[in-house]
C-alpha positions in Angstrom: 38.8 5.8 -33.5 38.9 3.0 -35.8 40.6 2.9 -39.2 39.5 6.2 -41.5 36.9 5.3 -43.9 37.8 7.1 -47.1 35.1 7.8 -50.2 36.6 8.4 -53.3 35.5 10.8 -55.9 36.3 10.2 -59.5 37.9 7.1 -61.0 40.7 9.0 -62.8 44.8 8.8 -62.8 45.8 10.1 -59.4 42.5 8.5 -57.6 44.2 5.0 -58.6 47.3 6.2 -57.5 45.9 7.4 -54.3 44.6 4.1 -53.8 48.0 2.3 -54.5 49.2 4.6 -52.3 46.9 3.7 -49.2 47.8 0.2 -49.9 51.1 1.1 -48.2 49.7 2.2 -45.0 48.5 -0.2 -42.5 44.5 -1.6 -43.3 43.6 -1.1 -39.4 44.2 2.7 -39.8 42.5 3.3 -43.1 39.8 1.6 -45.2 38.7 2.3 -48.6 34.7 2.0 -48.2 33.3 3.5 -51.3 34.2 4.8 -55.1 32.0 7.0 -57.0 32.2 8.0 -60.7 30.0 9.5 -63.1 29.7 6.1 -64.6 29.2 3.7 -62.5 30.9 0.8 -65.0 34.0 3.0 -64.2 33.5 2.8 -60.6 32.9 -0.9 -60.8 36.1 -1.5 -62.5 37.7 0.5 -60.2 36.4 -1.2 -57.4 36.9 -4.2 -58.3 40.6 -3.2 -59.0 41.2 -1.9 -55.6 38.4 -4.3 -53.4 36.5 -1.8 -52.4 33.1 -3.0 -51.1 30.4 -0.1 -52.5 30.6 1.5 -56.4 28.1 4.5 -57.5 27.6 5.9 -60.4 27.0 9.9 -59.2 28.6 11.6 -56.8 25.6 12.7 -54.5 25.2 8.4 -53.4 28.8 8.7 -52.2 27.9 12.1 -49.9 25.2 10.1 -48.6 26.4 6.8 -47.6 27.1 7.1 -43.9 30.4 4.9 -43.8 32.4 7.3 -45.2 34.5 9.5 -43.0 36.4 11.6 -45.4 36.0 12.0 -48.9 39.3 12.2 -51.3 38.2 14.3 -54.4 40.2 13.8 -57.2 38.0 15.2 -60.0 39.1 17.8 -63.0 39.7 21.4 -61.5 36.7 22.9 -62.5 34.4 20.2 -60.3 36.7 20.8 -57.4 34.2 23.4 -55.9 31.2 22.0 -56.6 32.3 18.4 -55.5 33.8 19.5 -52.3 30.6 21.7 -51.3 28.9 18.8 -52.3 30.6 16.5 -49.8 30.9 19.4 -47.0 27.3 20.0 -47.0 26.7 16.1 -46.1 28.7 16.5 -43.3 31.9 14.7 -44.9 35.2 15.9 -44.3 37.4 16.2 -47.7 41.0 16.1 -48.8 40.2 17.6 -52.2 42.9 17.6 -55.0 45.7 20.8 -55.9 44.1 23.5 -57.5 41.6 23.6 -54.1 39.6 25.6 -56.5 39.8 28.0 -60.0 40.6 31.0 -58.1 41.2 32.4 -54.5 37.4 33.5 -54.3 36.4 29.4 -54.7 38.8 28.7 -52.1 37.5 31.4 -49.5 33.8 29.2 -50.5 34.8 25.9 -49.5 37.1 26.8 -46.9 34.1 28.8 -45.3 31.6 26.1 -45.8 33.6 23.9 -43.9 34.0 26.0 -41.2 30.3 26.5 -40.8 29.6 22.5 -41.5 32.6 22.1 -38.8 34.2 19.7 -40.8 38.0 19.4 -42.0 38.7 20.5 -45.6 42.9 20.3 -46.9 44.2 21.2 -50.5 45.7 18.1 -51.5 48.8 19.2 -51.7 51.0 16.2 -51.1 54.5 17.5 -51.6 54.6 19.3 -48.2 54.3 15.8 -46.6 57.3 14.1 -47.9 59.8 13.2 -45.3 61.9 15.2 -47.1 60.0 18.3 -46.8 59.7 17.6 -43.0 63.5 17.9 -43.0 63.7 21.1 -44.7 61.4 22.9 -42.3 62.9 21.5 -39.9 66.5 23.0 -41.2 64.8 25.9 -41.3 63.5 26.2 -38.3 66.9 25.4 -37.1 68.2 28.5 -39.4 70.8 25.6 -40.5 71.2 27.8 -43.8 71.6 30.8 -42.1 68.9 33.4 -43.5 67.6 32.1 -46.8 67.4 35.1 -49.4 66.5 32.6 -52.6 64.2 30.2 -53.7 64.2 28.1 -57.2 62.2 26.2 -58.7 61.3 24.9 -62.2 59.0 22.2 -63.2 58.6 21.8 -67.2 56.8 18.8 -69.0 54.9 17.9 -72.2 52.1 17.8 -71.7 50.3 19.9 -74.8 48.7 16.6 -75.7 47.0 16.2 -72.7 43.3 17.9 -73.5 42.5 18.9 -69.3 46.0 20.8 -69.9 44.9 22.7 -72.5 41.4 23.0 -72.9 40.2 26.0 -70.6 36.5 24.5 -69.6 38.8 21.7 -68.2 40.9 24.1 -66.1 43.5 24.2 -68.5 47.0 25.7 -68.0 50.5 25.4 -66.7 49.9 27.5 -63.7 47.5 25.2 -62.2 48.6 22.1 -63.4 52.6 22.1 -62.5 53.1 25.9 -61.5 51.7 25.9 -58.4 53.9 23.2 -56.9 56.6 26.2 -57.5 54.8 28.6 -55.8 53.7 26.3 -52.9 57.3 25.6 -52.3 58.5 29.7 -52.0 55.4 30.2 -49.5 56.4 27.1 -47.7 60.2 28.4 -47.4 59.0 31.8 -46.4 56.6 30.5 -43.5 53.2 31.8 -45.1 54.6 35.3 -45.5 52.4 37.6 -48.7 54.9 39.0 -51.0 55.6 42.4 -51.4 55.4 42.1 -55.4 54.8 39.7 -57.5 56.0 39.6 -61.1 54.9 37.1 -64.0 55.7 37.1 -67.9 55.0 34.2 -70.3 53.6 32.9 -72.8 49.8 31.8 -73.8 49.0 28.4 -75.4 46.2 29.0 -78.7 43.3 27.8 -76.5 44.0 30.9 -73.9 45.8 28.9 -71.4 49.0 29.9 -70.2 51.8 27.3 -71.4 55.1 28.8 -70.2 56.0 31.1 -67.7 58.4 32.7 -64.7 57.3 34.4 -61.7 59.2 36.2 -59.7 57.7 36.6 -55.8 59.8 39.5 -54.1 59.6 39.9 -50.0 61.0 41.8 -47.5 64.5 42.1 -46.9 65.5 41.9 -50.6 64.9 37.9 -50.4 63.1 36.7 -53.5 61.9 33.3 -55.0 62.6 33.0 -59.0 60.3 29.8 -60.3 59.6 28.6 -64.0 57.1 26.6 -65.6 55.9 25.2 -68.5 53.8 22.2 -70.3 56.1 22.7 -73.7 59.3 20.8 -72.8 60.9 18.8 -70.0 62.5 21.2 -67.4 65.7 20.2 -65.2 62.9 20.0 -62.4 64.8 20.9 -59.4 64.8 23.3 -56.7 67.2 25.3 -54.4 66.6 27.2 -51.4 69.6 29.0 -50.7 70.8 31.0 -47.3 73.7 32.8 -45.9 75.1 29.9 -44.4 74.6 26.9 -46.9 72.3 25.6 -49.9 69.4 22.7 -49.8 69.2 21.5 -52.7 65.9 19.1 -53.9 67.0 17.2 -56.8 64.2 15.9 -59.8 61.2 15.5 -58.8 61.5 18.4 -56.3 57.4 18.1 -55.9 57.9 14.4 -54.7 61.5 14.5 -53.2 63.5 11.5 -52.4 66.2 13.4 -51.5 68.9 16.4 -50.5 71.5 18.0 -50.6 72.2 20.1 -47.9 75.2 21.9 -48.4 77.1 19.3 -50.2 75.8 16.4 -47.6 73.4 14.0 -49.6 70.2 12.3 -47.6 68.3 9.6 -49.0 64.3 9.3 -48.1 62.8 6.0 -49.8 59.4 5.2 -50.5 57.4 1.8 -50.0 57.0 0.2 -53.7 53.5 0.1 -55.4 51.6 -2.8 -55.4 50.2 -1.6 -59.2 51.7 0.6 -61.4 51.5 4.2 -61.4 50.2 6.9 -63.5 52.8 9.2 -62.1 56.0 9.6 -60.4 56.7 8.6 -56.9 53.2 7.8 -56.1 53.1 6.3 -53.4 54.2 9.1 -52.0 50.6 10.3 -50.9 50.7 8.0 -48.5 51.9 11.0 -46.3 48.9 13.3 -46.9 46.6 10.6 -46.3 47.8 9.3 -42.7 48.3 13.2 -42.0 44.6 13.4 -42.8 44.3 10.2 -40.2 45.8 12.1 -37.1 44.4 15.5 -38.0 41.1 13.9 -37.7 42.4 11.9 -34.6 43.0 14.9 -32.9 40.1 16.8 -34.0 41.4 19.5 -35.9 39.4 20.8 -38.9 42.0 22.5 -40.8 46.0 20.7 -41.3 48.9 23.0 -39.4 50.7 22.0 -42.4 48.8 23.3 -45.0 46.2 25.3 -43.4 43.5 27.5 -45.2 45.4 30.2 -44.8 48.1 28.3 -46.6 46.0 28.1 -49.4 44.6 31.6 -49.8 47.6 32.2 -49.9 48.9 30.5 -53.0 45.7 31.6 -54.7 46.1 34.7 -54.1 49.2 34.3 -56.0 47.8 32.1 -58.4 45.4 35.0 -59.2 47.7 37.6 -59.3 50.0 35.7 -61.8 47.1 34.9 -64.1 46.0 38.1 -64.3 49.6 39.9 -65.1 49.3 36.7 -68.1 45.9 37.2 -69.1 44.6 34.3 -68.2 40.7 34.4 -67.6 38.7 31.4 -66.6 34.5 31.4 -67.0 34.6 31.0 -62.6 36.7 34.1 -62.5 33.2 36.1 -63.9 31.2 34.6 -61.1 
């Protein structure tokens, strides 16, 4: 196999970061063949930004053009479903953005869809692929913290300005903007194991969205993960994982780690500078999901070990379960 051919849908933020990103990784593995927008001046300028040869102004030109291998979606979260079933049905395999979908029953949709189609589908969610997260499953594997009985996490930021945070037609909502990087870390620590209970209180935003809250995820053997969220205020943003034997701590930003502390010994895991500036922090960073994407597709799997469909059912399932203890209702949880 060549280099992957990437499509990419939706000239927003983290698309151009996602770009910048690829930039770091060598041009004989992947290639950026096609953008597509819902206007197609916005997928000219981002073209034209980022040389890519073919701009289109819908979404169904990109699912048709035959150079494309795999399509990143990177749309709002409501348009995650229909974009991805979109691409699946034209035979396209897809790395589509975190929230995978608006609730657990959108997820079981695509990620059947691309079983039947036969092509691979992964939530994009790129924290698991930092080298730094590599380590820590590999520490615990190793059971170098002994048995780890606590998780924490917290990720706070302002972002009531921000109209996709807050308006619920957009997806709107701490849970699914910044939250579920918490809860993806306690079912990464845990090895994909359901919790026994699951217990949410917080706080709704005017618009019906929830805007701050804590979740506590309880599991056999009286371990338990304690995370808090909100899009109010900047949080401390860090994370712990601690075991009977020792402590990893993931210092700010603990969804894009650059580094540990495991048990008092610091480790340092740099990242390749951007070639453009950024919308967000450590960027370049996705790097990691997208050459992941390259040798899952090398080796012909249709699902990543890493963050497998069951891996996301599972935080769904969560993500559900914590909006519905908060009250949160979205217009796809009625379908």
């Amino acid at each position: 196999m060549g280099a992957t051919r990437w499509g990419i849908c939706s000239a927003g933020k983290i698309s151009h970061d996602f770009l910048v990103a690829l930039k770091t990784l060598p041009a004989k593995d992947h290639k950026v063949v096609a953008i597509a927008a819902r206007s197609l001046s916005r997928a000219q300028e981002y073209a034209k930004n980022h040389d890519i040869p073919k701009a289109y102004g819908s979404y169904e030109e990109l699912a048709q053009d035959p150079d494309v291998d795999v399509t990143y979606v990177g749309v709002i979260h409501p348009y995650h479903l229909p974009a991805t079933l979109l691409f699946i049905k034209a035979g396209k395999h897809v790395l589509c953005e975190k929230p995978l979908g608006m609730n657990a029953a959108e997820v079981k949709a695509m990620v059947q869809a691309a079983q039947e189609k036969g092509v691979f589908l992964m939530e994009a969610f790129w924290t698991r692929f930092f080298p730094a997260m590599e380590k820590i499953r590999s520490l615990l594997k190793q059971r170098a913290i002994g048995d780890v009985l606590a998780v924490h996490a917290q990720f706070g930021a302002p972002l009531l300005s921000v109209p996709r945070c807050v308006e619920k037609e957009l997806g709107g909502g701490a849970l699914l903007d910044i939250g579920l990087y918490c809860v993806q870390l306690a079912c990464m620590v845990f090895n994909g194991e359901r919790p026994q209970s699951i217990v949410a209180s917080g706080f709704l935003h005017e618009t019906g969205v929830d805007r701050t809250a804590s979740i506590i995820l309880n599991y056999t053997g009286q371990r338990q993960a304690v995370l808090s969220y909100t899009m109010t205020i900047q949080m401390p943003n860090r994370a712990s994982i601690s075991g009977t034997e020792g402590i990893i701590e993931i210092p700010e930003p603990f969804w894009c780690p650059t580094q540990l502390d495991i048990t008092g010994h610091k480790e340092e895991f740099s990242l390749p500078a951007p070639s453009q500036k950024l919308n967000f922090s450590n960027s370049t960073g996705l790097r990691y999901e997208a050459e992941h994407v390259r040798q899952c597709l090398l080796h012909g799997l249709k699902e990543s070990p890493i963050m497998s469909h069951a891996d996301s059912r599972l935080v769904h399932s969560i993500l559900d379960e914590v909006r519905r203890q908060l009250g949160v209702c979205y217009p796809q949880d009625q379908a």
